[in-house]
N, C-alpha and C positions, 0 to 999 in steps of 0.2 A: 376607698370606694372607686371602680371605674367609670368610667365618662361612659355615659351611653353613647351608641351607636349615631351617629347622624340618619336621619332619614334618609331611605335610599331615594334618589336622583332619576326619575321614569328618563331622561336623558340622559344617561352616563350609559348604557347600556349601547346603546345607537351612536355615541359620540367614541366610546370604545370602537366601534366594527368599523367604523368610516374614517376617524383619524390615527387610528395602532393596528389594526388588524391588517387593513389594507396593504401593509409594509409585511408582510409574513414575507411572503418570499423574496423580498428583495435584501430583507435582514437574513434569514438565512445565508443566501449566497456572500453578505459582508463577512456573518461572522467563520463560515467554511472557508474563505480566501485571505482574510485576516490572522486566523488563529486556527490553522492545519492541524494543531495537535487536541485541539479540543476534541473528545470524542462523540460526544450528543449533544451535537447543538440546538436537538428538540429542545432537551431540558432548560439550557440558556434561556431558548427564547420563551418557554411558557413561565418561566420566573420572574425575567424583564416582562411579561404581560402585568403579572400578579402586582410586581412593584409599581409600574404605572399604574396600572388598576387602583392600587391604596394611594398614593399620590395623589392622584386626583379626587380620590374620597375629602380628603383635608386641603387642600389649596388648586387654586387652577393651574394649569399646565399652557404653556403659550405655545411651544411647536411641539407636538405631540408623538413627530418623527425626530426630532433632533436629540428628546427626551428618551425617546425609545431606546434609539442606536446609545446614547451615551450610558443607559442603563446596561443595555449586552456588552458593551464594549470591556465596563467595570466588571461584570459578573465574570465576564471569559478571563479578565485578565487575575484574576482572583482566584480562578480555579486553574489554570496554568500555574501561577506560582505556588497553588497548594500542590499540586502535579508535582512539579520541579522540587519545593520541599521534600516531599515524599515520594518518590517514584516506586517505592517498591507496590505494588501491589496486594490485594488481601490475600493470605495464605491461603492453599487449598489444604482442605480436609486431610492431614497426614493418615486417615483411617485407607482411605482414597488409595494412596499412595503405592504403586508396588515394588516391591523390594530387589525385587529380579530384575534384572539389566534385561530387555529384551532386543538389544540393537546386537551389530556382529560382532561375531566372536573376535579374539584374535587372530588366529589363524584364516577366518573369511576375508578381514582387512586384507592380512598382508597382499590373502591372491587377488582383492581385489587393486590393490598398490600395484604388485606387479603386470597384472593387466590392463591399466591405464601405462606404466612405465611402457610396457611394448606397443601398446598402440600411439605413443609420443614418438618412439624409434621407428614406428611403421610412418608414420606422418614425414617423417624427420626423412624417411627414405624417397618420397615422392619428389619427383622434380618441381621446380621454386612455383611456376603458375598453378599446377595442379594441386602442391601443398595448400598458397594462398587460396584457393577457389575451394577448396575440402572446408580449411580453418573458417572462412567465409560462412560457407554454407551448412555444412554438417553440425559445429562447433554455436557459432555463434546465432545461427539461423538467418540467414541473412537470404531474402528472396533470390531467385536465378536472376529478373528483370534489374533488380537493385543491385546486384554482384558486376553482370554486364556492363551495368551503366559506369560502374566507381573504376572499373579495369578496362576498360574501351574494348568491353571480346562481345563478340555477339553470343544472344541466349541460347544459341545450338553450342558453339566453343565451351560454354558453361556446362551445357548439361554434358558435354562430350569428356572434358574434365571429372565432372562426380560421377561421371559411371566407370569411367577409369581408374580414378581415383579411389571411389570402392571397389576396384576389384584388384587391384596392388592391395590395396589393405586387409582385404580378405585372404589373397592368399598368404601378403607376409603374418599374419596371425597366426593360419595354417601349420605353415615352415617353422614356426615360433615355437607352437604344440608340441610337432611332433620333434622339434630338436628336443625338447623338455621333456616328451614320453608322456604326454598327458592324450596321445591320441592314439 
């Protein structure tokens, strides 16, 4: 036979929002800086409420945040190592699935291989500042302001390089083409 219910508490209500609730957001942000790979740390924390909530149904609770945090802290690290045990995730519906490769052909590869290959040998062709200032800027994206600063050139010398710089490139492309007969 089960134990009945305790009487509910017209105080547990009120003593829930002012000493657990109060902590929403500051638990949040522990447990998002704590444990990065957790993915809904809503979930964590409305469970840690649930468990403090029953907690306190059956015995008092003396720091209500130290309780809290050490409730999320156990759930996260609990569904991390269920994580880590199992990292694969749920299978998608093989009905789902489709059976057609719809990425590129072989043939699209290659010319796209060999058109990265020439545009390495166009790069590879620019004098050393104008290369580094392209790879900077085109490549890696790196601001004109921020490019200037790392290479002591002023932001005119900079942009005076990538317009140069594209237009070597564009022509050795060109040259490339029609050495290839593709133009």
């Amino acid at each position: 036979m089960n134990a009945p219910n305790p009487a509910p508490d017209p105080d547990h209500g009120r003593w829930f929002k002012q000493e657990v609730h109060v902590h929403d957001a500051q638990l949040k942000s522990y447990l998002r800086g704590s444990f990065p790979s957790v993915r809904d740390v809503d979930d964590v924390v409305q469970e840690s409420y649930l468990r403090v909530w029953k907690a306190r149904l059956t015995r008092p609770v003396n720091s209500a945040k130290s309780f809290l945090f050490q409730v999320a802290r156990h759930l996260a690290i609990d569904l991390v190592r269920r994580n880590r045990a199992s990292p694969v995730d749920g299978l998608p519906d093989l009905a789902d699935l489709s059976v057609l490769d719809d990425g590129p052909g072989v043939v699209e590869l290659a010319c796209t291989r060999e058109e990265i290959a020439s545009l390495a040998r166009a790069l590879d062709a620019l004098p050393a500042r104008c290369r580094e200032v392209m790879i900077l800027r085109q490549i890696e994206g790196v601001p004109q302001k921020e490019i200037a600063r790392r290479l002591g050139l002023s932001e005119l010398t900079v942009q005076t390089h990538v317009v140069n710089g594209l237009r070597r490139l564009e022509a050795f492309m060109h040259r490339h083409a029609r050495e290839r007969g593709l133009r």
